[in-house]
C-alpha positions as CSV (number, residue, x, y, z in Angstrom):
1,X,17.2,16.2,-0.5
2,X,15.0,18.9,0.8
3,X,13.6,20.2,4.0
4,X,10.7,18.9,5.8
5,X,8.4,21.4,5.1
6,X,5.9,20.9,8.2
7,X,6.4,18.7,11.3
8,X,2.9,17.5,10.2
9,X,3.4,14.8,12.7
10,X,3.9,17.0,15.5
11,X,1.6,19.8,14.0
12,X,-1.1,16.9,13.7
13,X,-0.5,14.7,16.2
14,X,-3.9,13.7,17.0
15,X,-4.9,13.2,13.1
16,X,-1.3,11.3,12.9
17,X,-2.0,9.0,15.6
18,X,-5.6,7.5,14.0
19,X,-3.9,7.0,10.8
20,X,-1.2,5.2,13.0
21,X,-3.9,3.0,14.1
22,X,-5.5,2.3,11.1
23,X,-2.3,0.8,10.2
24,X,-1.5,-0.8,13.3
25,X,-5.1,-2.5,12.7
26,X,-4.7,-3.2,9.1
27,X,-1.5,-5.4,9.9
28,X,-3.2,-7.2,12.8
29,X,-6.1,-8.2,10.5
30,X,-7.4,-11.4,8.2
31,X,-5.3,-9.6,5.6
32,X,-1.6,-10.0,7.2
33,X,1.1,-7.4,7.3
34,X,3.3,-9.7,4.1
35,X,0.5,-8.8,2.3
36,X,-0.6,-5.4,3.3
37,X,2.5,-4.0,3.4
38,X,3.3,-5.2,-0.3
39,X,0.0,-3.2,-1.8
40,X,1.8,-0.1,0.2
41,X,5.2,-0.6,-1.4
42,X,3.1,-1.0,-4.7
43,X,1.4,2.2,-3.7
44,X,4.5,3.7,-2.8
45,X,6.4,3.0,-5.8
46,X,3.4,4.4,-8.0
47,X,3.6,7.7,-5.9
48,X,6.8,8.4,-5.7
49,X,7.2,8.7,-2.2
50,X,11.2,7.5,-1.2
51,X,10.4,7.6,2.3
52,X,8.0,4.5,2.0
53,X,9.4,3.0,-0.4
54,X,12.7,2.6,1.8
55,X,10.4,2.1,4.8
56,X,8.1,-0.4,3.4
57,X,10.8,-2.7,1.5
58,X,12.7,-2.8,5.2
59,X,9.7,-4.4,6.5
60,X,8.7,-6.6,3.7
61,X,12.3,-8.2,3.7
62,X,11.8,-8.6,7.7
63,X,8.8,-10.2,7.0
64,X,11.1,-12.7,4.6
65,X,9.9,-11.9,0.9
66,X,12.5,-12.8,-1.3
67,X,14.6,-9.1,-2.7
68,X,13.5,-10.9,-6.4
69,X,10.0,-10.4,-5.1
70,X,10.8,-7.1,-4.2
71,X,12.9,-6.0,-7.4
72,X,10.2,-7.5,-9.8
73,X,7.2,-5.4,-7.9
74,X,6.8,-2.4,-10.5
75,X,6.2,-5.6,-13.1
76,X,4.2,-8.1,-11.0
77,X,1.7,-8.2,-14.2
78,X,4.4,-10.3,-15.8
79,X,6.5,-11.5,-12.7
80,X,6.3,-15.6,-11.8
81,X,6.7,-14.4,-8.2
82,X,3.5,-13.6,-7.1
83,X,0.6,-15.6,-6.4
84,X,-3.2,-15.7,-8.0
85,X,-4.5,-13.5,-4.5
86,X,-1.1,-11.0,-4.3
87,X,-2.2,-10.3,-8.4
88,X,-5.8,-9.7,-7.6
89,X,-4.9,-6.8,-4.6
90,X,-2.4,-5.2,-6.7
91,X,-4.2,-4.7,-9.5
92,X,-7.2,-3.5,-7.1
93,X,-4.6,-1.3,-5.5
94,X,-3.2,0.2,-8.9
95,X,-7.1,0.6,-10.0
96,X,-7.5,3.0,-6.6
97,X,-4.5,4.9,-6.8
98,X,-5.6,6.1,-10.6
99,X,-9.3,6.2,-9.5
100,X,-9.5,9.3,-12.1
101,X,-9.1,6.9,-15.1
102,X,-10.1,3.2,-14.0
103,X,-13.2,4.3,-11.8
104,X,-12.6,1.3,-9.9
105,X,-13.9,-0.6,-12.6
106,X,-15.9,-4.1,-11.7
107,X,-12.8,-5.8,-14.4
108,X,-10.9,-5.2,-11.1
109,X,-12.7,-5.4,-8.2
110,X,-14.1,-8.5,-9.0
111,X,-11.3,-11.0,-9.4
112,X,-10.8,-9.9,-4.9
113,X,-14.0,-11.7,-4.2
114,X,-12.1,-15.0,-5.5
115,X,-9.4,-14.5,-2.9
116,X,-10.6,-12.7,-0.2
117,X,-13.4,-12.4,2.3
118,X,-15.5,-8.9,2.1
119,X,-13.9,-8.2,5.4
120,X,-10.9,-8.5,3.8
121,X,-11.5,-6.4,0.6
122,X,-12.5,-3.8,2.9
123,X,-9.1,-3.6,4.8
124,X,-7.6,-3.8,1.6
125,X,-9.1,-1.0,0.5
126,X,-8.7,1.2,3.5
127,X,-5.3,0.0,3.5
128,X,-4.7,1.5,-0.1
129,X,-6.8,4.8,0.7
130,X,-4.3,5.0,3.8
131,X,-1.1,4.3,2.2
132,X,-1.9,7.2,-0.8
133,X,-2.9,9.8,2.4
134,X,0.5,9.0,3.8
135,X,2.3,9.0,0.7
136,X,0.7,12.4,-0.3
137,X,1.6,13.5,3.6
138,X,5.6,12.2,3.3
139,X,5.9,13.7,-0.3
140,X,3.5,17.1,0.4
141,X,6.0,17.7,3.3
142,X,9.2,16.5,2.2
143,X,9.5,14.4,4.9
């Protein structure tokens, strides 16, 4: 365990509180928070961030997915739990969070436009641009 480093969300608070509302917006979308808040625990879990990992399985199981749904997230690729449309904004979410290598590649972007509207693969990908700021945020100041 270590010290926060920053009250960033004090420090911040304006800065803190669009974020917050980005997220607030994100889960009131087309999208719905089930789904949005399993590309952040995905996100979270490819971070490293403890924090939002705890945070975000808390809220997933309150939203009712199954604890085998969330035990079998780090191997969804070859999980029977999730469906055709949870695959498709992983793997765009995993593509985004290692943007250095996969360049967001079409192989990935394109199997969203089967599942999703483009107002929905633009939340999704704010969503997973948001949830790597936070991550970097909770991590960078050991909160």
């Amino acid at each position: 365990m270590s010290t926060l480093r920053q009250p960033y969300y004090e420090l911040s608070a304006e800065a803190m509180q669009g974020l917050i509302s980005t997220k607030a917006a994100l889960e009131r979308g087309p999208l719905g928070k089930r789904l949005v808040e399993l590309v952040y625990l995905r996100i979270s879990q490819i971070n490293g961030c403890a924090y939002c990992l705890e945070k975000h399985s808390h809220s997933l199981r309150e939203e009712g997915v199954p604890q085998i749904m969330l035990d079998s997230l780090a191997g969804w690729r070859v999980s029977r739990h999730f469906e055709p449309r949870e695959r498709a904004a992983l793997a765009w979410a995993e593509s985004l969070s290692d943007i250095a290598n996969s360049h967001a590649a079409d192989s990935d972007y394109q199997p969203l436009e089967a599942h999703f509207s483009a107002r929905e693969i633009s939340d999704l990908t704010i969503a997973v641009a948001l949830m790597s700021g936070l991550n970097r945020l909770a991590i960078g100041m050991r909160l």
